[in-house]
N, C-alpha and C positions, 0 to 999 in steps of 0.2 A: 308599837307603831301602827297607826293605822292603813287599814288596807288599800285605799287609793293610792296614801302618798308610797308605802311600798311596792305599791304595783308600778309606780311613776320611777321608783330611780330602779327599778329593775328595765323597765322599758331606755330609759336613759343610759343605762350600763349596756345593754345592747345596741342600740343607737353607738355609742361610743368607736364599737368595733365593727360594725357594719359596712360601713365602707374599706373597700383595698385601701394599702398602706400609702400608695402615690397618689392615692386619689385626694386624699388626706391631705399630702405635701403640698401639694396642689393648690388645692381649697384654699390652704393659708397663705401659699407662697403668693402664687399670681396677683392678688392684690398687690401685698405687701411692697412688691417687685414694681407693679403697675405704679405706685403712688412713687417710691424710692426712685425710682428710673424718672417719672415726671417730673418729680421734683428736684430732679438733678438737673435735667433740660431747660426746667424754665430756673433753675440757680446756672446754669450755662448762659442763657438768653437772658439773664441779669448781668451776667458780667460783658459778653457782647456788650450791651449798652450803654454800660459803664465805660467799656473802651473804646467806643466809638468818642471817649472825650478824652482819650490817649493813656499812653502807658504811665503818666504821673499818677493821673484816675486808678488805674489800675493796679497800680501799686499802692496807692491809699487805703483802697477798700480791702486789699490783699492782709495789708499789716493788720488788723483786726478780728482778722479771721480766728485763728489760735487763741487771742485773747476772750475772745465770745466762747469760744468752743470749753474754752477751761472754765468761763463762768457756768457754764451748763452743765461743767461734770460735778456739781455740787446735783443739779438735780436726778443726779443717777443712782443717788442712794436708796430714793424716793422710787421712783420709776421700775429700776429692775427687779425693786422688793416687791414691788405691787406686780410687776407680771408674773414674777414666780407665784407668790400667796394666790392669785388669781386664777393661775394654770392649776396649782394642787386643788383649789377647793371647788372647782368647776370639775376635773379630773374625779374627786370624789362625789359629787354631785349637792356638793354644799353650797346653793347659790344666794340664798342670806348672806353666809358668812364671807362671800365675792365681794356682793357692793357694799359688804360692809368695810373692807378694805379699803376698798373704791374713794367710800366718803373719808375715808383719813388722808386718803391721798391727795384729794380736793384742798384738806384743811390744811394740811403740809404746804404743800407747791406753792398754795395763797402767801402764805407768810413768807417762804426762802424767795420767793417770786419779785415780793415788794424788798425783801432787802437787797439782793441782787442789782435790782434797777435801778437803787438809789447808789450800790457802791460802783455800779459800772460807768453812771453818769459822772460823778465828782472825781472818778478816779482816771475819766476818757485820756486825758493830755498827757499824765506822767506813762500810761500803757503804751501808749501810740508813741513815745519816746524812747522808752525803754524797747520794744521792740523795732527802731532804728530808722524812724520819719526823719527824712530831709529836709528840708523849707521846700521844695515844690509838693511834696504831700502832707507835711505835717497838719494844715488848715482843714483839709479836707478829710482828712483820717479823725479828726477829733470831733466835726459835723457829723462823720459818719457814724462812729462809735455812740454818742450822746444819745442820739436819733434813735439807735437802734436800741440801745439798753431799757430805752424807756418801754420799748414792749417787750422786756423779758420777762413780764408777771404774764400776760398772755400766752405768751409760749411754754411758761411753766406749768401754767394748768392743761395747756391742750395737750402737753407731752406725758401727765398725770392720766387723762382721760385714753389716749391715745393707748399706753401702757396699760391700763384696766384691759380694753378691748380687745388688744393682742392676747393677753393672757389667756381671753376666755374663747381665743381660734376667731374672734370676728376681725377680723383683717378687712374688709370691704368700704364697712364703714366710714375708718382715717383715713383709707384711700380716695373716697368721695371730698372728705370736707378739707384734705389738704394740698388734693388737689386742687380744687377750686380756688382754696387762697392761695396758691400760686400762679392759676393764671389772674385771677385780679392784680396778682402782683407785677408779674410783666404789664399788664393794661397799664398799674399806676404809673413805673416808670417810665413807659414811654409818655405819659402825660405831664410829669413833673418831675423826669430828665431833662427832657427839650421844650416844657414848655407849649402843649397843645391845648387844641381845647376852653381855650382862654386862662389858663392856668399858667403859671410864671415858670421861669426857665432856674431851674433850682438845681441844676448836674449833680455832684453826688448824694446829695441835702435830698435831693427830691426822690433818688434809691434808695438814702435811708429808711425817710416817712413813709411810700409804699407798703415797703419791709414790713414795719411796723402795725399799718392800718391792715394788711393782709392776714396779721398773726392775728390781731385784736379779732375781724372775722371769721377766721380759723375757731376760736377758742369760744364765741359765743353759740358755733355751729356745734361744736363738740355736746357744750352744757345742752344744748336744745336734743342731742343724740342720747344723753343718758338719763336728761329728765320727762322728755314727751315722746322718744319714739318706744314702740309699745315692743317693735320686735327685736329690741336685743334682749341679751343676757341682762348684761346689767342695766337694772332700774332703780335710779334714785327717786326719795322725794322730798319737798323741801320740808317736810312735817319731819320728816328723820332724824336721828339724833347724830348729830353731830359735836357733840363733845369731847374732845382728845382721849383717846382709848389706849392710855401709855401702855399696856402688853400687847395688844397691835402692833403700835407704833414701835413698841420693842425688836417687836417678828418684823418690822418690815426694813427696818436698819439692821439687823442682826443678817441680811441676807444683801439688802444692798452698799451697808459702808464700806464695804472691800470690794464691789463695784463701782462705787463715786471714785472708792480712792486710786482704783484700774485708770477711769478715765481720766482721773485729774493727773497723774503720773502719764499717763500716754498723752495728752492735750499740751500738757507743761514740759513736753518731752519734743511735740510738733512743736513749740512754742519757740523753744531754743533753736532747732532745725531750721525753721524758718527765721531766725534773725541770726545765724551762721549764713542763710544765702542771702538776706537784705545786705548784706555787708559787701559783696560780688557788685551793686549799683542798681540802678532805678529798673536797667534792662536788662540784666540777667534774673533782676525779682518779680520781673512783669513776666517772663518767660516762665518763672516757677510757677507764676498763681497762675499763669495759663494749661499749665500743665498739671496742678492739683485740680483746679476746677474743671477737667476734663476726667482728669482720672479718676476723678468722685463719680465718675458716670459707673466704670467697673464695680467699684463700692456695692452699686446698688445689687447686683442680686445676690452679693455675698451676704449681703445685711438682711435681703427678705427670708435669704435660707438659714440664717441664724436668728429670725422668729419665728420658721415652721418648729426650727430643731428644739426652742427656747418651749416655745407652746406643748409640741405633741410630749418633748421630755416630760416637761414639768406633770399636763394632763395624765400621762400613763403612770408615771410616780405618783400621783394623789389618788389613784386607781388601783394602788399597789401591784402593779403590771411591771414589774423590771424588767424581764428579757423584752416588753414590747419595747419598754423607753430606748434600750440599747440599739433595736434592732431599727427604729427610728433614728436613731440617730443618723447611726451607720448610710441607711439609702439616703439621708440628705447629703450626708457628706459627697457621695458617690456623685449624684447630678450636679452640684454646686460646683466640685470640680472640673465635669466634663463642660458647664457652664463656663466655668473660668477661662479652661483652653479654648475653647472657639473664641469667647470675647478677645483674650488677649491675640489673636490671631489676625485679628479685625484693628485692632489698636496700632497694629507694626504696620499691615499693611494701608492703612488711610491718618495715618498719625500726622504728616506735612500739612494735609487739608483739613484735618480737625482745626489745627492750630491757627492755620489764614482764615475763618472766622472770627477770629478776636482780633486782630490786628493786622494793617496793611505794614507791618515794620518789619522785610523779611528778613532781618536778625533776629529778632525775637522771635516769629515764626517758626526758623530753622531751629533756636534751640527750643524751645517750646515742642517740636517735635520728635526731636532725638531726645530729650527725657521722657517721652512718652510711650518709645520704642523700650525704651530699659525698663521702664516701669511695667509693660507687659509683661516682661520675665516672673516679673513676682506674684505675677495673678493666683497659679495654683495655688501660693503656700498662704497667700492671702483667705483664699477661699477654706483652705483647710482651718486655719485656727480660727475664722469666724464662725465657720456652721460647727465647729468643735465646742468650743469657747461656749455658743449658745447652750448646746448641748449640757454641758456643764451649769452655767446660768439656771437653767429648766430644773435641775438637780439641788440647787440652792450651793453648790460648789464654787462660790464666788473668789475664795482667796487665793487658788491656784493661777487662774488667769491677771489676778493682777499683778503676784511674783512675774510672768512671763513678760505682762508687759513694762515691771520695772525694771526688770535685767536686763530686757531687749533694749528696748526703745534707748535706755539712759547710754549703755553701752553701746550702740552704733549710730542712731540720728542726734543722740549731741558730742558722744567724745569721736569716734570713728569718723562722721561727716567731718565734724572740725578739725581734723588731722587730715582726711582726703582732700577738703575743699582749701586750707589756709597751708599747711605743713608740706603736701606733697605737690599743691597747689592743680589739682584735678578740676577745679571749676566746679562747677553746676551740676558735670554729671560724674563728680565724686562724690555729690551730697547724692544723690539718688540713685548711684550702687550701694551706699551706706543703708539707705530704704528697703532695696532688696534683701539685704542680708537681716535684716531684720526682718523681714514681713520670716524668712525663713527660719528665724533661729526662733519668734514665736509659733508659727507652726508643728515645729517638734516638740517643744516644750509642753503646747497644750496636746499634741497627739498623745504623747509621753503618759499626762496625765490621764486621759477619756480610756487608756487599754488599760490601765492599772486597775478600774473599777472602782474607786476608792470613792468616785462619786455618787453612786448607788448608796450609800450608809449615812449623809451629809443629812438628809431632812428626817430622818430619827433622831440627830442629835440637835438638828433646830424646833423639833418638839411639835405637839401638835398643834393643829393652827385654828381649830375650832374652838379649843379651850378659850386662845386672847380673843377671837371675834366674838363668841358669844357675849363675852363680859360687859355690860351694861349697853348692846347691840341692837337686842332682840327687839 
């Protein structure tokens, strides 16, 4: 090897450890946190707006939620394989063999992207029916879905780039460009919700297209992030080879089809949950989607601290650093959860006035805030099997988390919820103590696994990862 480039990943391998370990967390987390938390507020101040055209409204756009969400857990295959391959080969200081990854993931997303689009469009009506549209939302559930599938190639590639980035600890980046196409997106809708601007009064039609046009933005900032900004890690170029690099592409399903299939089991799991409570009426489903799209707010730093955990894991693992990856783990876990109790602590005591924001209907209101109260409960164990589960994720240990959340999820938000909410007849907030016992019964499941260590041996048996990039890469 030559002497610069060895002087270069010796300075890089020090660089790696140089900063304290929370400084670290930090670094990654605070964006991650910054964009997830933004982009929960202006997905809150979407639906504000949407309600302000009533709880029919809000119940239309509600029904589609879980539907979109499961169309997306196909790109999860794609996505979590590229952050791990991206965290191990940044970790080892192999940044070819990154955006080499990078570029399969481009060519991936493209493809699943456009068929996606085209099967969520044709398939809008029978989804929106299946999961239990009345004739006051059905109309507007199938505007909204159609509208919106048509930018899921958009969103698959920005969630492709997005994934690179995290992997290789730039967290800042996706924070800049998805924030910003969130607030164009609030801008759109108030323009073509109500009709400003000289612009037509288009209610939910006009949230969908925003949606849309904000992602299409989104995703063209991303490509201009890995093709012309000079300071990241990964740098593509369009002279690159881009030709399918099936032992790549092997390594990057080999790590995430047991995360597409986690998500699509736990999405197909909310799916049922949520058409167990459409079935309670237009007001007790308006209350739930006002109480998920609030609680997506907690979400967020569990989710930033399970791409510090995903990140620093993975990087100390392609650095062949085990006690560091563990010991990483460990202080995410710790903050995430001190994170969690003050959140949920906040949630109990402002839960009535979160909820009068969306609606002046103070039925809905009232239950909208007592599921909000119950759902605090489950913040801890929330938080543990997230920044856990990451951790794991980082490791290339994908199949454990998706057992937890096949056992879990099937076993209490669709049969448990459906026996609390119909058989014992608990309501609303029998369907979401069914959610607590789940957020908890995954919890231990994935802690169960992250002490057993059995994670630490997972990316020896997935092989090494410079062998498939190299291959017609270079």
């Amino acid at each position: 090897m030559k002497q610069p480039v060895l002087r270069a990943k010796i300075q890089a391998g020090l660089s790696f450890r140089s900063q304290p370990l929370w400084q670290e967390i930090i670094t990654i987390t605070a964006p991650a946190f910054i964009e997830l938390v933004m982009s929960t507020l202006f997905e809150m101040v979407d639906m504000m707006m949407v309600g302000g055209l009533g709880p029919a409204a809000i119940a239309a756009v509600g029904l589609t939620r879980q539907p979109f969400m499961l169309l997306l857990a196909v790109f999860a295959a794609v996505n979590i394989g590229t952050t791990t391959l991206v965290a191990w080969n940044i970790g080892g200081k192999n940044i070819n063999d990154a955006c080499a990854v990078t570029r399969q993931t481009l060519v991936v997303n493209l493809l699943l992207g456009i068929i996606m689009s085209a099967v969520g469009f044709c398939s809008a009506r029978p989804i929106v029916r299946f999961m239990g549209a009345g004739p006051d939302t059905m109309g507007m559930a199938v505007a909204y879905f159609r509208i919106v599938a048509g930018g899921l190639l958009f969103q698959a590639m920005t969630m492709g780039i997005t994934a690179s980035l995290r992997g290789a600890g730039e967290t800042r980046i996706p924070m800049l460009y998805n924030v910003g196409s969130n607030l164009l997106n609030v801008f759109g809708n108030y323009v073509l919700i109500y009709g400003k601007l000289g612009f037509p009064q288009l209610g939910v039609a006009g949230a969908a297209l925003s949606t849309s046009l904000s992602r299409l933005l989104a995703c063209l900032a991303g490509l201009f992030v890995v093709y012309f900004l000079p300071q990241t890690k990964i740098k593509l170029r369009f002279k690159d080879n881009y030709r399918p690099n099936l032992a790549l592409i092997r390594k990057i399903f080999q790590i995430g089809v047991p995360a597409a299939l986690e998500q699509f089991v736990l999405q197909s799991g909310i799916m049922m949950f949520a058409r167990t409570v459409s079935a309670l009426g237009t007001l007790s489903f308006a209350a739930h989607q006002i109480g998920i799209n609030i609680s997506s707010l907690a979400f967020a730093p569990s989710m930033a601290f399970s791409v510090a955990s995903t990140t620093l894991v993975g990087q100390s693992l392609g650095a062949g650093d085990v006690p560091r990856a563990e010991r990483c783990a460990h202080t995410v876990h710790r903050i995430a959860v001190a994170v969690a109790c003050f959140v949920g602590c906040l949630f109990i005591l402002f839960s009535h006035s979160l909820a009068r924001l969306y609606t002046s209907d103070l039925v809905v209101a009232g239950m909208a805030g007592t599921i909000l109260k119950i759902f605090a409960l489950s913040l801890p164990g929330q938080s543990t099997q997230f920044t856990l589960a990451g951790a794991l994720r980082g490791a290339g240990d994908t199949v454990f988390p998706l057992f937890a959340s096949a056992s879990s999820i099937w076993l209490f938000r669709v049969l448990i919820a459906y026996i609390f909410v119909h058989v014992f007849n608990w309501g609303l907030i029998g369907a979401w103590v069914a959610f607590v016992l789940d957020q908890y019964t995954r919890s231990f499941l994935i802690f169960f696994r992250f002490t057993s260590g059995k994670w630490q041996y997972v990316r020896a048996r997935v092989g090494k990862v410079d062998q498939a990039a190299n291959t017609g890469e270079n």
